[in-house]
VOGU-3710 file (C-alpha; in Angstrom, 3 decimals, decimal comma):
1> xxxxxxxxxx> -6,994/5,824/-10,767  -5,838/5,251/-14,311  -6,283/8,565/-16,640  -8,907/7,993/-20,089  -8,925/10,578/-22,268  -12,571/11,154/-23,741  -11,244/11,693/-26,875  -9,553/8,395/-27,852  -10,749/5,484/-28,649  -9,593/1,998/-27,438
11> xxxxxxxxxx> -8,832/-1,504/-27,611  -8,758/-4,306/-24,752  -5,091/-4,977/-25,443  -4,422/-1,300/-23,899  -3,580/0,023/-26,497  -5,191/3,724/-27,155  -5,923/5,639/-30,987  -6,199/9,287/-31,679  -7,501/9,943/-35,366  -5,420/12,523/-36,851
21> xxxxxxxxxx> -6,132/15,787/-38,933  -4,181/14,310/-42,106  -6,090/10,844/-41,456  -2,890/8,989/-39,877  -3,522/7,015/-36,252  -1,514/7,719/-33,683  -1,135/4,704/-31,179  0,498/4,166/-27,688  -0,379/2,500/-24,461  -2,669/3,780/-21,721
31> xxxxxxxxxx> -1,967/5,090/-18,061  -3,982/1,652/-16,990  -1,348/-0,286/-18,965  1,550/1,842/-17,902  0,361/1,067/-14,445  0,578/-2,682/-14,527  3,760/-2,872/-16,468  5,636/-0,211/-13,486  8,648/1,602/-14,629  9,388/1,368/-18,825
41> xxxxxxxxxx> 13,353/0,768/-19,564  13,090/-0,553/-23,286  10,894/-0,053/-25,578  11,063/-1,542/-29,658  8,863/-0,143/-32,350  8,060/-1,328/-35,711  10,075/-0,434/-38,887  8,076/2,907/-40,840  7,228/1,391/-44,006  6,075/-1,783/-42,157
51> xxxxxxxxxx> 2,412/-3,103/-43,035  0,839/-4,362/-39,987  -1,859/-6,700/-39,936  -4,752/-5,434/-37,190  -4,075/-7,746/-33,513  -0,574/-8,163/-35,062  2,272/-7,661/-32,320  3,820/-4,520/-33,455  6,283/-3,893/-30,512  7,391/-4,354/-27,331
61> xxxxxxxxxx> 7,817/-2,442/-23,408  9,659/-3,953/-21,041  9,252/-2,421/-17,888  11,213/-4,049/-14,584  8,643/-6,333/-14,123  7,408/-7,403/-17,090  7,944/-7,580/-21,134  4,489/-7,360/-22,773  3,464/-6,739/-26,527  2,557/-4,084/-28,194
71> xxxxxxxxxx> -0,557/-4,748/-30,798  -1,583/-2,758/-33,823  -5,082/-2,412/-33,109  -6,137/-1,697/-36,762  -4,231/-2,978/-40,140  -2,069/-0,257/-42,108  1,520/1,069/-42,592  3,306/2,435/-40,217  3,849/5,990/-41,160  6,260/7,309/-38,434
81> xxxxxxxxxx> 7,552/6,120/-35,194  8,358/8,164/-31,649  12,108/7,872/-31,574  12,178/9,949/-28,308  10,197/7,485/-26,815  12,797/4,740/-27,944  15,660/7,104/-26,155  13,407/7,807/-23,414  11,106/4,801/-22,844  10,361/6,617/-19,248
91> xxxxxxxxxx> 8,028/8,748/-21,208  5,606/5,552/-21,281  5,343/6,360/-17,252  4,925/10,008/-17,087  3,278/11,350/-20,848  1,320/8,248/-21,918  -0,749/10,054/-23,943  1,017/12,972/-25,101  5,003/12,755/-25,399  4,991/8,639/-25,224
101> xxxxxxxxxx> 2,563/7,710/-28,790  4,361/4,694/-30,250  3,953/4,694/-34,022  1,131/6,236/-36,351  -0,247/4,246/-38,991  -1,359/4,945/-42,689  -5,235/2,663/-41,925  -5,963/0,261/-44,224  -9,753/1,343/-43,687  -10,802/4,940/-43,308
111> xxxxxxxxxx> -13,607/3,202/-41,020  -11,221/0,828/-38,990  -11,985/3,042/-36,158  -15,787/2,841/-36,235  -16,590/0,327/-33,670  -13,783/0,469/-31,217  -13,810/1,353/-27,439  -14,917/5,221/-26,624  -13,342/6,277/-23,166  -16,334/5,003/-21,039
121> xxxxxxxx> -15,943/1,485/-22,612  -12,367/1,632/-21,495  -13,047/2,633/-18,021  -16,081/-0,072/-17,749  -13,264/-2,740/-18,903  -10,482/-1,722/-16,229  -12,825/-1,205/-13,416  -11,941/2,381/-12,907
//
């Protein structure tokens, strides 16, 4: 049974947001994704200083069964990335939502989180 945190919002591409104190994102995956992919060995993150365009492909996991995209699920710049998480792409498995965020992100809109999944939308579009 895949873990949703009630306080994160969501996207359908499985990719989670936490709004931040200093009004960054923070984005990674979710358990449910981490699931499906199986064990993370690579993971590539965009450039800080990039300006991603919202459903852009931002980065990538590869896991051993799959390589899947990562999307930026709302337009900005890419503020910081999780470099541990690039020399440790196992985090993906075990901290999804803690140790394993991919990148946060400078939004575009203050509001470009209005609208988006809460936690029960999530868990009504994975079946949990």
């Amino acid at each position: 049974m895949s873990n949703v945190p009630a306080e994160l919002k969501y996207v359908d591409t499985h990719e989670w947001l936490r709004l931040e104190a200093d009004g960054t994102v923070t984005i990674g995956i979710t358990d449910h994704a981490q699931e499906l992919l199986g064990d993370v060995v690579y993971v590539e993150l965009p450039e800080v200083g990039a300006q991603l365009a919202e459903h852009a492909v931002a980065g990538v996991v590869e896991s051993v069964k799959a390589a899947s995209d990562v999307y930026a699920p709302i337009a900005g710049e890419v503020v910081a990335i999780n470099e541990e998480l690039v020399a440790s792409p196992e985090l993906a498995n075990t901290a999804p939502y803690g140790e394993a965020w991919f990148f946060r992100v400078k939004p575009a809109d203050a509001n470009a989180l209005d609208g988006l999944m809460d936690a029960a939308g999530y868990t009504d579009l994975i079946g949990a």
